[in-house]
C-alpha positions in Angstrom: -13.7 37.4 -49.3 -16.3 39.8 -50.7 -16.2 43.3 -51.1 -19.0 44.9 -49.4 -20.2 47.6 -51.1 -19.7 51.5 -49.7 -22.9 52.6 -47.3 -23.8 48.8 -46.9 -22.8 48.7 -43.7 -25.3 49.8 -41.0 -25.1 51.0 -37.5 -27.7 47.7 -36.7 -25.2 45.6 -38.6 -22.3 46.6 -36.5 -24.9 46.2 -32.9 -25.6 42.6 -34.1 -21.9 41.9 -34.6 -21.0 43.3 -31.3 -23.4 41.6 -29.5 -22.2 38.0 -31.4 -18.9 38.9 -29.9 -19.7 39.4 -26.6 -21.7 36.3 -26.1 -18.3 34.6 -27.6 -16.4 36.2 -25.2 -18.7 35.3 -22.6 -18.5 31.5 -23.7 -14.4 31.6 -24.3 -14.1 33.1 -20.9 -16.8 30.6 -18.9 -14.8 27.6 -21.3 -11.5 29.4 -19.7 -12.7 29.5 -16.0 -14.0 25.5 -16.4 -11.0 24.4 -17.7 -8.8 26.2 -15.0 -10.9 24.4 -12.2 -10.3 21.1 -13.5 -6.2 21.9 -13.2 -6.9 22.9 -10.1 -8.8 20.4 -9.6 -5.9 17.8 -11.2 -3.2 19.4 -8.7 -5.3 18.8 -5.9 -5.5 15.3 -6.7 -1.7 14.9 -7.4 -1.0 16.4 -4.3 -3.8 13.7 -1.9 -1.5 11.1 -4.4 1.5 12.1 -3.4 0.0 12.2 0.3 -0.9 8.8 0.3 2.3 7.2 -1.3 4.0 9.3 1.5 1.8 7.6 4.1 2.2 4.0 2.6 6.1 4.7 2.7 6.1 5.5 5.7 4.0 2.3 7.1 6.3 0.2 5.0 9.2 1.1 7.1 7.4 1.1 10.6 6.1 -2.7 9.4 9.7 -3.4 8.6 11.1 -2.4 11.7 8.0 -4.0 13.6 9.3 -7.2 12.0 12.8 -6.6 12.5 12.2 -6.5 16.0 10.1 -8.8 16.8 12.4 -11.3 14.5 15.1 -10.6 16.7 12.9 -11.3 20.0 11.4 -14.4 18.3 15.1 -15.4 17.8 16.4 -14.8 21.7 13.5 -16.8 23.0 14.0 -19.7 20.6 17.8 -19.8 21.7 16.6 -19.7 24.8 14.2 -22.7 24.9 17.0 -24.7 22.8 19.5 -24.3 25.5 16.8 -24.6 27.6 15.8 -28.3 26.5 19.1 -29.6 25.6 20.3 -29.1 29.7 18.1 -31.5 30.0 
């Protein structure tokens, strides 16, 4: 890095580096708030995710014990008829 030389440095020199700064902090900070909406934004989906795997789990086992029932009625009536038919 250079030296710069004493007196070089002016009060306008200092303005234009303050004002570079802030419009770096301004872009850092916007770049921050962005980047925290899409987390928020990827938690929100995880959660609906994990709400709808929850959901699908949960029709699983009402099918299953839909089919579990009507398996076992499906099963009394065809005893039924097959005592039913060979009385005959």
């Amino acid at each position: 890095m250079t030296e710069i030389p004493a007196g070089a440095v002016t009060v306008a020199d200092l303005y234009r580096e303050l004002t570079g700064l802030r419009g770096d902090l301004a872009l850092a900070l916007t770049e921050i708030r962005v980047m925290e909406a899409h987390r928020q934004s990827a938690v929100d989906t995880d959660r609906d995710h994990e709400t709808r795997l929850r959901t699908l789990e949960r029709f699983k086992w009402q099918l299953m014990g839909a089919a579990v029932a009507v398996s076992a009625a499906v099963s009394g009536l065809a005893t039924w008829i097959g005592l039913a038919v060979t009385r005959h």
